[in-house]
Backbone as a ProteinNet text record, in pm:
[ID]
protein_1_A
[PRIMARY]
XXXXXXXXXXXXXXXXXXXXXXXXXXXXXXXXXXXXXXXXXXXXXXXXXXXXXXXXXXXXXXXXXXXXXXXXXXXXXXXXXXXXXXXXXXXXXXXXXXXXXXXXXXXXXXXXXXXXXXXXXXXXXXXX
[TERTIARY]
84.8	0	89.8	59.2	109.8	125	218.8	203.2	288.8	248.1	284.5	406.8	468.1	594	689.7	646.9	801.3	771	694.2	720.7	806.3	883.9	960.7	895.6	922.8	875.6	974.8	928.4	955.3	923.2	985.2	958.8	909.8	853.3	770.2	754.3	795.4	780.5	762.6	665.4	597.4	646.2	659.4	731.6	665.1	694.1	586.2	641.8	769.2	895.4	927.4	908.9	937.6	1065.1	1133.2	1238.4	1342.5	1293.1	1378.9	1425.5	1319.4	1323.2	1437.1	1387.8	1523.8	1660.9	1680.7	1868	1874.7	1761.2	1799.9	1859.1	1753.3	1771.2	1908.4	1873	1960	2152.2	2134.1	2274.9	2335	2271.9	2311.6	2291.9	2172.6	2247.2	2260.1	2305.9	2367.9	2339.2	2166.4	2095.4	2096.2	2084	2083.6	1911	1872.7	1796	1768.7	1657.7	1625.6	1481.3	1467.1	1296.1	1208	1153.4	1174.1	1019.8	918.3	812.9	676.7	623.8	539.2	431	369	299.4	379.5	500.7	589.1	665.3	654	703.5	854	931.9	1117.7	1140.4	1204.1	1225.6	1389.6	1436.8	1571.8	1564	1719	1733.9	1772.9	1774.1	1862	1900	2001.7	2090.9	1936.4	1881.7	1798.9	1679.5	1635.7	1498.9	1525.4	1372.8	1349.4	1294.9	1317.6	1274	1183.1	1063.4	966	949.7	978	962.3	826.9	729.8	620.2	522.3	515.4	444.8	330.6	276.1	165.5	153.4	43.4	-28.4	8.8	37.4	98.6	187.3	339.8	417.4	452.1	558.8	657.5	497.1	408	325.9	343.4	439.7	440	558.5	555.4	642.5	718.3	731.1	784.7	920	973.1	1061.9	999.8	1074.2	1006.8	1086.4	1217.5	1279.8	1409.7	1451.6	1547.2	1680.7	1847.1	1939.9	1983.3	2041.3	2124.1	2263.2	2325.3	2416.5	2588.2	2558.5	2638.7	2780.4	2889.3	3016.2	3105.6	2997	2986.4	2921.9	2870.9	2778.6	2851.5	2978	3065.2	3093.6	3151.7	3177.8	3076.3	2958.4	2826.9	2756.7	2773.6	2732	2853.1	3008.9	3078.3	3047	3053.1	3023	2877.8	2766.2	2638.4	2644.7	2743.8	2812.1	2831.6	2935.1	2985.5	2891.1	2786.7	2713.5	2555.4	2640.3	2514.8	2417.5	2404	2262.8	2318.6	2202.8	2195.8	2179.8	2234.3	2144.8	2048.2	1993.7	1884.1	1967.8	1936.4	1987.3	1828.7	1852	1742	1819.2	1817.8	1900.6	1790	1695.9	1615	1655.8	1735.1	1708.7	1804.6	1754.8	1834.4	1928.8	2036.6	2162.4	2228.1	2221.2	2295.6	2354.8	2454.8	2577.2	2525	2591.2	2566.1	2690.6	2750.9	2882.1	2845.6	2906.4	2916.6	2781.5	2713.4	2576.6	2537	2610.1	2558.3	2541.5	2425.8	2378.9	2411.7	2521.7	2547	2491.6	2443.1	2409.2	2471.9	2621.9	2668.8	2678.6	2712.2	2762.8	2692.7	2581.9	2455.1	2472.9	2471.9	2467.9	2350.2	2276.2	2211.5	2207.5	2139.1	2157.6	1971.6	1937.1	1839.6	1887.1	1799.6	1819.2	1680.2	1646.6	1527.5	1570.5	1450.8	1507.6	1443.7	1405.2	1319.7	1242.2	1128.1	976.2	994.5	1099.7	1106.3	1018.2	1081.6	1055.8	1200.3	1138.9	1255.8	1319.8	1488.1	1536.9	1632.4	1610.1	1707	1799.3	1956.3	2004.8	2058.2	2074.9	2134.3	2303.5	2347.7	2470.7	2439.3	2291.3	2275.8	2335.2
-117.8	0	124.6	238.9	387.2	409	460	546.7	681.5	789.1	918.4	889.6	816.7	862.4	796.1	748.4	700.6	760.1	883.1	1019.2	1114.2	1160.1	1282.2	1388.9	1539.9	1650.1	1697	1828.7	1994.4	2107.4	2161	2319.1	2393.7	2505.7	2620.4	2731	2877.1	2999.2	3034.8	3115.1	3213	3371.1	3405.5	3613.4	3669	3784.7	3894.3	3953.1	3965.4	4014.5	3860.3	3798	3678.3	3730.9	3829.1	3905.7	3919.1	3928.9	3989.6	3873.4	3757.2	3635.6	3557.4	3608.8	3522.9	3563.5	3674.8	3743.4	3662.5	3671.2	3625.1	3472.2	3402.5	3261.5	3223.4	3301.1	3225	3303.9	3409.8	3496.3	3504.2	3531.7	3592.4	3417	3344.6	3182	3095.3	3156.7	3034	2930.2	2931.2	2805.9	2779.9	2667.3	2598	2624.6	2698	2726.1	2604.5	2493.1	2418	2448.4	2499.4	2490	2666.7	2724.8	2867.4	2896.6	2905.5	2911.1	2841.7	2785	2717.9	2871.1	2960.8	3054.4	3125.8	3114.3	3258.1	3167.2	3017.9	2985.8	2914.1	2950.1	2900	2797.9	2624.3	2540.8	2534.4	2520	2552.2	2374.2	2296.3	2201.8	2211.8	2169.4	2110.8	2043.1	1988.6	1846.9	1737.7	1679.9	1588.4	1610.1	1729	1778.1	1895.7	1971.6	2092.6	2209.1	2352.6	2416.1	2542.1	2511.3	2596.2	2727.5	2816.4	2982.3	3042.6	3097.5	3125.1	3250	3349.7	3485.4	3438.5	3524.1	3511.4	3642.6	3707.6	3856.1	3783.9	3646.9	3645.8	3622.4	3666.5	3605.1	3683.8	3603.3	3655	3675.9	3622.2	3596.2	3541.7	3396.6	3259.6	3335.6	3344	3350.7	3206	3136.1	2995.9	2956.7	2869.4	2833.3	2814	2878.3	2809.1	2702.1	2701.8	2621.3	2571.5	2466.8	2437.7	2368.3	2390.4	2359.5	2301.8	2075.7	2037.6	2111	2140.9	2188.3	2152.4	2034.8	1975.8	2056.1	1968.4	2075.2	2170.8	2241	2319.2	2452.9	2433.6	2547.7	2646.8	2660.2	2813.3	2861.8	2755.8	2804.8	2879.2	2849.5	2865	3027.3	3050.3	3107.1	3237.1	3252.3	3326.1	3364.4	3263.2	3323.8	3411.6	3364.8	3427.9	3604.5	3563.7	3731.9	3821.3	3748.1	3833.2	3861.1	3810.5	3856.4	3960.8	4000	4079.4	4073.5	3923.8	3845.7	3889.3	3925.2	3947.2	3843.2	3805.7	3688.2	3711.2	3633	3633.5	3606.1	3693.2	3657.2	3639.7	3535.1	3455.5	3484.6	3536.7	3588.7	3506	3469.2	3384.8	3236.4	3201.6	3031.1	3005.1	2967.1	2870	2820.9	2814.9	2725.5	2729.3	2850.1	2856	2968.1	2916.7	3055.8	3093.1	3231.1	3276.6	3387.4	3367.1	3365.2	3391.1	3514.1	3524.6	3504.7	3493.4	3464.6	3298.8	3250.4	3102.1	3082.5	3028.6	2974.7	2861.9	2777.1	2689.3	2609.6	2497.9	2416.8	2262.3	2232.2	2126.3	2146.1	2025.3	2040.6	2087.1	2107.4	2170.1	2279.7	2318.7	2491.1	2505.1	2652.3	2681	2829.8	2824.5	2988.3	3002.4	3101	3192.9	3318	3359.7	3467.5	3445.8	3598.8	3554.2	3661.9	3596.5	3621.8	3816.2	3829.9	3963.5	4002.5	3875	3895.8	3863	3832	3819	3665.8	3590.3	3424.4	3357.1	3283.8	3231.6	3112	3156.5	3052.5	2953.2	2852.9	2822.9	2729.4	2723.3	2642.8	2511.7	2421.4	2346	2289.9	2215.1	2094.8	1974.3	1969.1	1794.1	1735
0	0	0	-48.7	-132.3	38.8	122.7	266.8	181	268.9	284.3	323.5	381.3	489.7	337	286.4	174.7	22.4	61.6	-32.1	-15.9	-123	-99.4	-67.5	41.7	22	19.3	-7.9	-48.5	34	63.1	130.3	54.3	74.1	4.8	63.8	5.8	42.8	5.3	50.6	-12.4	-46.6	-147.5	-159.1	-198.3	-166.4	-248.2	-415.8	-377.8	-520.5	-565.2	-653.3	-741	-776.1	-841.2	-928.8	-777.5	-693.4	-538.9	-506.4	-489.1	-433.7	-525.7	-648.8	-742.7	-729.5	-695.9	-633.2	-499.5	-403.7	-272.8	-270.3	-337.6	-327	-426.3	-538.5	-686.4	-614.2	-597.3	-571.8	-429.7	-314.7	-221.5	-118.8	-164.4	-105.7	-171.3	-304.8	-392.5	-425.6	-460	-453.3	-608.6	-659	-848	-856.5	-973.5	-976.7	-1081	-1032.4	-1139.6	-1226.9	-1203.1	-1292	-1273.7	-1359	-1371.1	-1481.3	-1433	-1538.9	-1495.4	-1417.4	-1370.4	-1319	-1361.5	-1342.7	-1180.6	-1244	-1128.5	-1047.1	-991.3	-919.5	-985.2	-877.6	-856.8	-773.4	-888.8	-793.7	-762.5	-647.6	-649.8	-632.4	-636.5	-595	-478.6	-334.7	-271.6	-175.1	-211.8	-162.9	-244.8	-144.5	-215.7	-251.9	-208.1	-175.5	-273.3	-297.2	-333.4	-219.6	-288.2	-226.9	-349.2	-315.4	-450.9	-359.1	-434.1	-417.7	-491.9	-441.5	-506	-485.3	-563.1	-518.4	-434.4	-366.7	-255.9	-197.3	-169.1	-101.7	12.5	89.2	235.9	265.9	186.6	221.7	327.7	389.9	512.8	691.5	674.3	718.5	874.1	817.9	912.3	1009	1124.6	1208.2	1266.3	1207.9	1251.5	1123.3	1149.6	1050.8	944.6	806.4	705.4	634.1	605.1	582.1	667.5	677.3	779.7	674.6	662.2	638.5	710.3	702.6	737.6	659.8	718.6	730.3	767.1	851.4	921.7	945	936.7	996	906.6	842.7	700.8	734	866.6	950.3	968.7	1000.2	1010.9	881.6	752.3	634.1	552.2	639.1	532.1	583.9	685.2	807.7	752	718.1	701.7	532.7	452.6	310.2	324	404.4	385.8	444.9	528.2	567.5	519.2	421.3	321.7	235.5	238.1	99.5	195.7	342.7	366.2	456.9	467.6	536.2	696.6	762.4	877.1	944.6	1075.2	1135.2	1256.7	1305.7	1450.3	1532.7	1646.2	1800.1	1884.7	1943	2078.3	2147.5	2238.7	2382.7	2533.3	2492.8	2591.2	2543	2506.4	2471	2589.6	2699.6	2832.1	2734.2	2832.5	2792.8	2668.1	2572.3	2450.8	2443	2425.7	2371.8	2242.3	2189.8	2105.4	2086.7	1914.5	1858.6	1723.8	1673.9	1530.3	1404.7	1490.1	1432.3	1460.3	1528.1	1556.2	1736.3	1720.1	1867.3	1857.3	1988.5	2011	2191	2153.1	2268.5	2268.4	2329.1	2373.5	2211.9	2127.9	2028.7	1866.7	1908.8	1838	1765.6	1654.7	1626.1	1526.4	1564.9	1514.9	1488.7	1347.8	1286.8	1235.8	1251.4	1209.8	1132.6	1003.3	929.7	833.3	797.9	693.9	579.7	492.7	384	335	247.6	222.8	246.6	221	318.2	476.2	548.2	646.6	679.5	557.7	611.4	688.6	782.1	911.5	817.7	765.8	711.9	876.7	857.9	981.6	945.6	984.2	948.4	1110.7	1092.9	1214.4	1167.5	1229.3	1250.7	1269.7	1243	1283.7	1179
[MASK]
++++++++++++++++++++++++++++++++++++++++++++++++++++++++++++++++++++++++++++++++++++++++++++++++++++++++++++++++++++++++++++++++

């Protein structure tokens, strides 16, 4: 029998600038833009998964994560190039028990980064 759980998904965000969203995603995080024409929406590849970019009157809406980066021990290299190209990051100054460094919150060997993108969607990256 077909189950849900041994389907691939996809992330999805929503923007208001399609043209903005395409510098943010395609230039400034260096994502492969695979697919470009589907009535406005941008599928980027990545790693195994996709991530579809798509105009919407709500974007930047969701106050919760919208997309999350394994990242693994690639998290400082990734975290310093995104610097350079500008990106601000989030500071949580209430999260019990985590330091916070250079734009990365660390707990025991954990790191985590917050930054959003234009519409102010929560990109997050980890080290798992």
């Amino acid at each position: 029998m077909a189950q849900l759980k041994d389907k691939v998904s996809s992330a999805i965000v929503a923007v208001s600038d399609i043209e903005r969203a395409r510098t943010f995603y395609s230039e400034t995080l260096g994502l492969d833009l695979e697919e470009d024409g589907m009535g406005g929406v941008l599928v980027y590849r990545t790693g195994s998964t996709h991530l579809l970019v798509y105009p919407s009157d709500f974007a930047g809406t969701n106050k919760a994560n919208a997309v999350v980066f394994d990242c693994g021990g690639d998290i400082e290299a990734i975290v310093s190039d995104l610097r350079t190209k500008g990106v601000s990051f989030e500071h949580y100054p209430d999260m019990e028990g985590v330091d916070f460094k250079d734009g990365i919150h660390s707990a025991g060997g954990f790191k985590m980064v917050w930054f959003k993108d234009p519409d102010g969607n929560i990109l997050h990256l980890n080290s798992a």
